[in-house]
C-alpha positions, 0 to 999 in steps of 0.5 A, spaced: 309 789 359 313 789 364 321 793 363 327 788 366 333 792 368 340 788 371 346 791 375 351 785 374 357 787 380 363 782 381 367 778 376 366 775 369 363 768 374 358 773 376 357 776 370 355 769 367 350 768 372 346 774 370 347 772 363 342 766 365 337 770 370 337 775 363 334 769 360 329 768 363 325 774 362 326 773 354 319 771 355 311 774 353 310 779 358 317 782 360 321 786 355 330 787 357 332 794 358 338 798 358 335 804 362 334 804 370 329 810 369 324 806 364 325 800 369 319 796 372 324 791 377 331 793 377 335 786 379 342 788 383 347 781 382 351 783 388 359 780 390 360 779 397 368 777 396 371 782 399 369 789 403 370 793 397 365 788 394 361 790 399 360 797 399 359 797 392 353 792 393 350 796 399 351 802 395 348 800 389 342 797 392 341 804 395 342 807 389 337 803 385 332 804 390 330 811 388 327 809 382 321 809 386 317 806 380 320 800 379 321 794 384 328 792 387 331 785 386 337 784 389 341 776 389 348 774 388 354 772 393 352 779 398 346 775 399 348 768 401 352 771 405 348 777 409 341 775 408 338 776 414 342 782 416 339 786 410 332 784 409 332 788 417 337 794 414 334 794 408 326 792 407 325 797 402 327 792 397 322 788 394 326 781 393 332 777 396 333 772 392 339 767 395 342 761 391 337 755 392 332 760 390 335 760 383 331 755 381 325 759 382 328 765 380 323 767 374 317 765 378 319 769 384 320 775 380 314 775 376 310 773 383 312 781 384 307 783 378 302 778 378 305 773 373 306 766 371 314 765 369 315 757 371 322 759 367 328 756 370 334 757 371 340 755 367 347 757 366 347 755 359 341 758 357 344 766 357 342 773 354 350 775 352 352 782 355 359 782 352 359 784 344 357 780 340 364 776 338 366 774 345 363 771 351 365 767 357 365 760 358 364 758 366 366 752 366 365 750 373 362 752 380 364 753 388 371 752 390 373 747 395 381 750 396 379 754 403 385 759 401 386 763 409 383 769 405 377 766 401 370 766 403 368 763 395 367 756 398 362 759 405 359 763 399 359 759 392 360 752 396 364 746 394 368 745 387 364 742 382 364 742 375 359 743 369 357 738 364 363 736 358 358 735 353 353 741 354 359 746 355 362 744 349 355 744 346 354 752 348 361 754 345 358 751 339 353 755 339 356 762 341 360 760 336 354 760 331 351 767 333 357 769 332 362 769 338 370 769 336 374 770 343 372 765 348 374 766 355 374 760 360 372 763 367 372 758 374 373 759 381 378 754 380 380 753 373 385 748 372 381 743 376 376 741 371 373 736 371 377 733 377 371 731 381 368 727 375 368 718 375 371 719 368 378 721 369 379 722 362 376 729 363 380 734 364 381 741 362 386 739 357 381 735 354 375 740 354 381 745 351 382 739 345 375 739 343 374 747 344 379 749 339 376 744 333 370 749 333 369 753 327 369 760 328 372 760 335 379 764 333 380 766 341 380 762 347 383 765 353 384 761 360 383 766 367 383 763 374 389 758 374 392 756 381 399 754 380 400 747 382 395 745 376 399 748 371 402 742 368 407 741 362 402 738 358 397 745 358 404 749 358 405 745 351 398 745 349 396 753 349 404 754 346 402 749 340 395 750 339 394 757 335 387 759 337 390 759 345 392 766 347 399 765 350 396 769 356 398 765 362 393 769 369 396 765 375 395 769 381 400 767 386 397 771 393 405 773 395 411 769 395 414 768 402 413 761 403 412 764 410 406 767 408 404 763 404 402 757 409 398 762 412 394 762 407 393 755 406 395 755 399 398 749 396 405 753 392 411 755 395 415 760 393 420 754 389 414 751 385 411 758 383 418 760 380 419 753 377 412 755 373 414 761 371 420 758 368 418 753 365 412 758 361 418 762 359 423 756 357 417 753 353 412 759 350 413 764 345 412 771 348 408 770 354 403 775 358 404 774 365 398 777 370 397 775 377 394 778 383 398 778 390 395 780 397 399 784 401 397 786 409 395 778 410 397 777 418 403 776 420 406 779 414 412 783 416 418 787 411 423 781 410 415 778 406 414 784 403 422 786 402 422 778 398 414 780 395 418 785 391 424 782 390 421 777 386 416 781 382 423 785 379 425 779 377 419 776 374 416 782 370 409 780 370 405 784 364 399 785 369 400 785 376 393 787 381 396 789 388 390 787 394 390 789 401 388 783 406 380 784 407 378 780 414 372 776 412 368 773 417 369 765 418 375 764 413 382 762 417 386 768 416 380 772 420 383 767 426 390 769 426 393 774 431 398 780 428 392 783 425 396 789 420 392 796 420 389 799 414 393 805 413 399 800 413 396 795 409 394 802 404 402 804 405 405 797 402 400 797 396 403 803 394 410 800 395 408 795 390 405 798 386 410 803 384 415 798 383 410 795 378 409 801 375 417 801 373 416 793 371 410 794 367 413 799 363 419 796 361 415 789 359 411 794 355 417 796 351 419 789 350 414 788 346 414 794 341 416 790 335 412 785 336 407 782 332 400 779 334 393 777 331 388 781 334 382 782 335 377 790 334 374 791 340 372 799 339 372 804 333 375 811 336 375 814 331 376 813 322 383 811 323 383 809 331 381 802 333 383 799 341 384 792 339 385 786 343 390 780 343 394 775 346 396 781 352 389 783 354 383 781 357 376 783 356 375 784 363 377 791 363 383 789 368 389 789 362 391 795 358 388 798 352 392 797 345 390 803 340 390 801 333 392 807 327 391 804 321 387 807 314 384 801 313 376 801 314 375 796 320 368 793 323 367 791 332 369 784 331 374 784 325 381 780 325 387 782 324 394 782 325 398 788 328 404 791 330 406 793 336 410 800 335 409 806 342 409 802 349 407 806 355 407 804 363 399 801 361 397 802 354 400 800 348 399 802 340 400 799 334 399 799 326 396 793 322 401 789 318 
């Protein structure tokens, strides 16, 4: 019996993918472990999006090779990106695995050990590793937007979404082992279903055929650009119960300056029309978006206007980003490059304006009521629970239950939110 064990690095996207190279080792021969120290072969899906990204990688996989008994693995974007440079640096790893190998993922492995395992790879045949009432929902692949920062499109390639009828044949089916939270995942969301002949297809109508699913109490939408955020979506996650009024739409900055040298579609006038068309048309809405600061070119009148506008907005969940220069992306092309201390010094400006706008929206929600969802059993009378204003990707705050009644992982319920701090919330059950 060969003992499998997986190390997933990176996103939610990237934890689907693991999921699918999971199951390929459900199989006579292959037992999936937990433990490193009772691995045979350790398999490290690594991200490569950003520097830090790639320091996790790198150590990680350095990590994993003092488990001398077990063979290493290592796949993912890191790979895509730097295979010939790490076989050279690192050639203690067993097995590099890029992404056109995946199709060949489980006989590459099982060759390690003399094996047969013509398993193949599928991204709708997964081994969950969230709890047992939530998953994601990967809905597409690639991304074909080439924003000035990102390098997703030389790693993951062009945008392509997955088959209508086999992803709601999956949601079906999470449904069935249990699954309640369903959150949709992409490198670019909105854009569902846009290269398809049948333009009937769209995201909104993979939404309509999601929320009729029986026992499906959540969904959860992550990954939205701006532009794609029309008024008929707006309308359908205020009007459909089982759609969380969370709207995660990262902006990147809001000079417009800024963000044409970035290469994004928005300006600061139809980010901010967005906003106000969520807030006129959804009840109680969560805001989270992600803003990069350091982006060449940027200057204090961008950062002045940056923070002016997250004061006026009030994001609930707001992720600051140093630019990170990657290698073949437009942004890495452009003259007045910021140093990394002064990058480090307007995170920290941001930030601490954040800190103060969190607070504040935390406490307008004392008194609210959400329909929630037990995540966590703390003690016999403390529970953390998640509802329409946190995300299972362990980004949001906490929310901390007190109540006398006797809860399981996975319960519904309904609270009332009662103390607010600048991240984490606490509530009663109503």
């Amino acid at each position: 019996m060969i003992n499998i064990g997986l190390i997933s690095l990176g996103c939610s996207k990237n934890t689907v993918d693991s999921e699918a190279i999971l199951a390929l080792f459900k199989k006579e021969n292959f037992k999936i472990v937990n433990k490193l120290e009772d691995c045979d072969c350790i398999i490290v899906n690594t991200c490569g999006f950003i520097l830090d990204a790639k320091k996790e990688a790198i150590e990680t996989i350095l990590e994993v090779l003092n488990y001398k008994r077990a063979k290493i693995v290592v796949c993912g974007c890191l790979v895509e990106r730097y295979l010939e440079e790490l076989k050279k640096e690192i050639p203690e790893v067993s097995l590099w695995i890029s992404f056109k190998d995946y199709p060949r993922f489980a006989s590459l492995v099982s060759s390690l050990f003399n094996i047969e395992n013509s398993t193949d790879f599928d991204i709708f045949n997964r081994v969950l590793s969230t709890k047992p009432y939530t998953a994601f929902l990967k809905i597409s692949e690639g991304c074909s937007n080439f924003c000035g920062f990102c390098a997703i499109p030389y790693i993951r390639g062009r945008f392509h979404s997955f088959d209508f009828d086999s992803l709601i044949n999956e949601a079906k089916e999470l449904a069935l082992k249990g699954v309640k939270e369903l959150v949709i995942v992409s490198q670019d969301t909105g854009r569902y279903g846009s290269d398809f002949k049948d333009k009937n297809i769209n995201l909104l109508t993979l939404l309509k055929d999601l929320v009729k699913i029986e026992g499906i109490e959540f969904i959860r939408l992550l990954y939205l650009y701006p532009d794609e955020v029309d008024d008929e979506l707006i309308d359908f996650i205020n009007n459909s119960p089982k759609m969380t009024h969370y709207f995660d739409i990262p902006i990147q900055h809001i000079s417009n300056k800024v963000l044409k040298l970035m290469n994004r579609r928005d300006t600061k006038e139809s980010i901010t029309n967005l906003f106000n068309r969520i807030k006129e048309k959804v009840e109680d809405p969560i805001f989270r978006t992600t803003i990069i600061v350091g982006y060449p070119g940027e200057n204090k009148e961008d950062l002045d206007e940056l923070k002016e506008f997250i004061n006026e907005y009030h994001f609930n969940h707001l992720g600051v980003f140093t630019y990170s220069k990657e290698e073949g992306t437009y942004g890495a092309k452009l003259p007045n490059q910021i140093n990394e201390e002064e990058k480090i010094r307007r995170k920290g400006e941001i930030m601490q304006e954040q800190a103060s706008i969190s607070y504040l929206g935390n406490k307008k929600l004392i008194g609210k009521t959400f329909k929630a969802i037990i995540t966590d059993v703390l003690k016999n009378d403390e529970y953390y629970v998640r509802c329409g204003y946190n995300a299972p990707d362990e980004i949001d705050g906490n929310i901390i239950l007190k109540t006398n009644n006797k809860h399981h992982e996975g319960d519904i319920i309904n609270i009332e939110i009662t103390h607010a701090f600048v991240y984490d919330l606490f509530a009663k059950e109503v």
